[in-house]
N, C-alpha and C positions, 0 to 999 in steps of 0.2 A: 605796722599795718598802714597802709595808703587810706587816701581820705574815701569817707563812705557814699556809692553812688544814690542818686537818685532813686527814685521808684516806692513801692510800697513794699514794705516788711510788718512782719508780724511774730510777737516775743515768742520762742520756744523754747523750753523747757528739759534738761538732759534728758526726760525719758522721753522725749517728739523723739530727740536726734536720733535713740536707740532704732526706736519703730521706725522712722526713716530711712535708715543704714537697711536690718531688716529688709523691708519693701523691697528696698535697691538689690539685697542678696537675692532674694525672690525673682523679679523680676529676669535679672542675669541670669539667675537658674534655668528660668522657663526659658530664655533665648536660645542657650544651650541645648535643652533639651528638646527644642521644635526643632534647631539645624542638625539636630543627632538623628531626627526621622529620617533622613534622606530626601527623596527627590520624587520621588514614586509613588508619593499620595494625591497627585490630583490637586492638590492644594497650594496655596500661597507662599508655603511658609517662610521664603526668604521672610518676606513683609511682612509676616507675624513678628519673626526675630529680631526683626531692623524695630518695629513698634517697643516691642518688651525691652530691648536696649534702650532708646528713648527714656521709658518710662523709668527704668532704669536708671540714668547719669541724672534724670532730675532729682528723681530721689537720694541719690546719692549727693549730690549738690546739696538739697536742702538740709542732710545730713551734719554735713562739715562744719553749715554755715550753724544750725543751729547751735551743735558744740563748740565751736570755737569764737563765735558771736552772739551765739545766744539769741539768733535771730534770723529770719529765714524770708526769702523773696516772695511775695503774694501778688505783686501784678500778674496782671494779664499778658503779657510779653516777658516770656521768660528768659531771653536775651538780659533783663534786670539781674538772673537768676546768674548769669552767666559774670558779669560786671560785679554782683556781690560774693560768689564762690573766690573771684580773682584775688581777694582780700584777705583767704583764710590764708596761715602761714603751717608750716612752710609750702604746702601742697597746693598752694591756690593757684599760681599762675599756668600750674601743667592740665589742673583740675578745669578752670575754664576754658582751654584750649579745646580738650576731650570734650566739654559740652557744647561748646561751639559747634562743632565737626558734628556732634549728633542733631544738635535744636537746627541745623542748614537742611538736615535730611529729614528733618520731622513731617511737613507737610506730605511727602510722598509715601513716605513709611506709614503713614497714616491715614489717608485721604488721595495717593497719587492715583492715576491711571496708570502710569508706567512702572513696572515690577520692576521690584526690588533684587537685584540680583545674589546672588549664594555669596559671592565674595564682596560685595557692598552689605550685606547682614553681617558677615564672619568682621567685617572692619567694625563696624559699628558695634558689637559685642566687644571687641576689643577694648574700642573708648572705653565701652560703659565699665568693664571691667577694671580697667586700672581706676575709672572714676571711684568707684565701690570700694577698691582695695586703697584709694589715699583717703575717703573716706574715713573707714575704718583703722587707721592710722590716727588721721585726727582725732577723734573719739577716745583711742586708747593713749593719749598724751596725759 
C-alpha cells in the first residue's frame, strides 16, 4: 500500500462497506434502467444516468476504501476520494482512474446546462460499473 493521502477520512466499519457496495449496486441499476427507457420521453435522461453513475463510482469508492482500509474519504472534494480509493490493492489504481473520468463529469451531470449525451451516460455507466464490480471484489477478499 503507498503512503496515505491527505484530506479527511472517517473510520468504517465492514457492515458501511456492505451498504455502500449496495448503494453503488442501486445506483448502476437505476442508470441502467433510465437509458433502457429510450429517447422518447421528453426527458433528460441521459443526465439522469450520467448523475446515478456518479453517485454511483462514489459509493463504490467508499466501498473498497472502507473494506480494505477501514476507512473512507469525508472531504468536501472528492478528488480526496479519488487519491484514497488509489491505495486499495489490488484494484485501486484502475478503481481511481474510473472515478476520476466520472468526478470530471460530475458538475454537468449534475448542475450543467449542456446535456449530457446517450453515449457520454452509456461511458459513464461503464466506469461506474467496473467501479462497483472491483468494489465488490475487494469486499469479497
Amino acid at each position: 500500500m503507498t503512503s496515505r493521502p491527505a484530506g479527511r477520512v472517517a473510520p468504517c466499519p465492514p457492515a458501511e462497506a456492505r451498504a455502500r457496495l449496495r448503494k453503488a449496486q442501486s445506483f448502476a441499476s437505476g442508470a441502467e434502467l433510465v437509458l433502457d427507457l429510450g429517447e422518447d420521453t421528453g426527458l433528460d435522461l441521459p443526465a439522469v444516468a450520467a448523475a446515478l453513475s456518479v453517485l454511483a463510482g462514489i459509493a463504490a469508492a467508499d466501498a473498497a476504501c472502507c473494506s480494505a482500509l477501514g476507512e473512507r474519504s469525508r472531504g468536501q472534494d472528492h478528488r480526496q476520494a479519488e487519491q484514497l480509493v488509489a491505495t486499495v490493492l489490488p484494484h485501486g489504481p484502475q478503481m481511481a482512474k474510473d472515478l476520476k473520468r466520472l468526478l470530471e463529469r460530475k458538475d454537468n451531470a449534475l448542475y450543467g446546462v449542456i446535456s449530457t449525451t446517450e453515449k457520454e451516460a452509456r461511458d459513464m455507466l461503464s466506469w461506474a460499473k467496473r467501479l462497483v464490480g472491483d468494489a465488490q471484489r475487494v469486499l469479497d477478499r
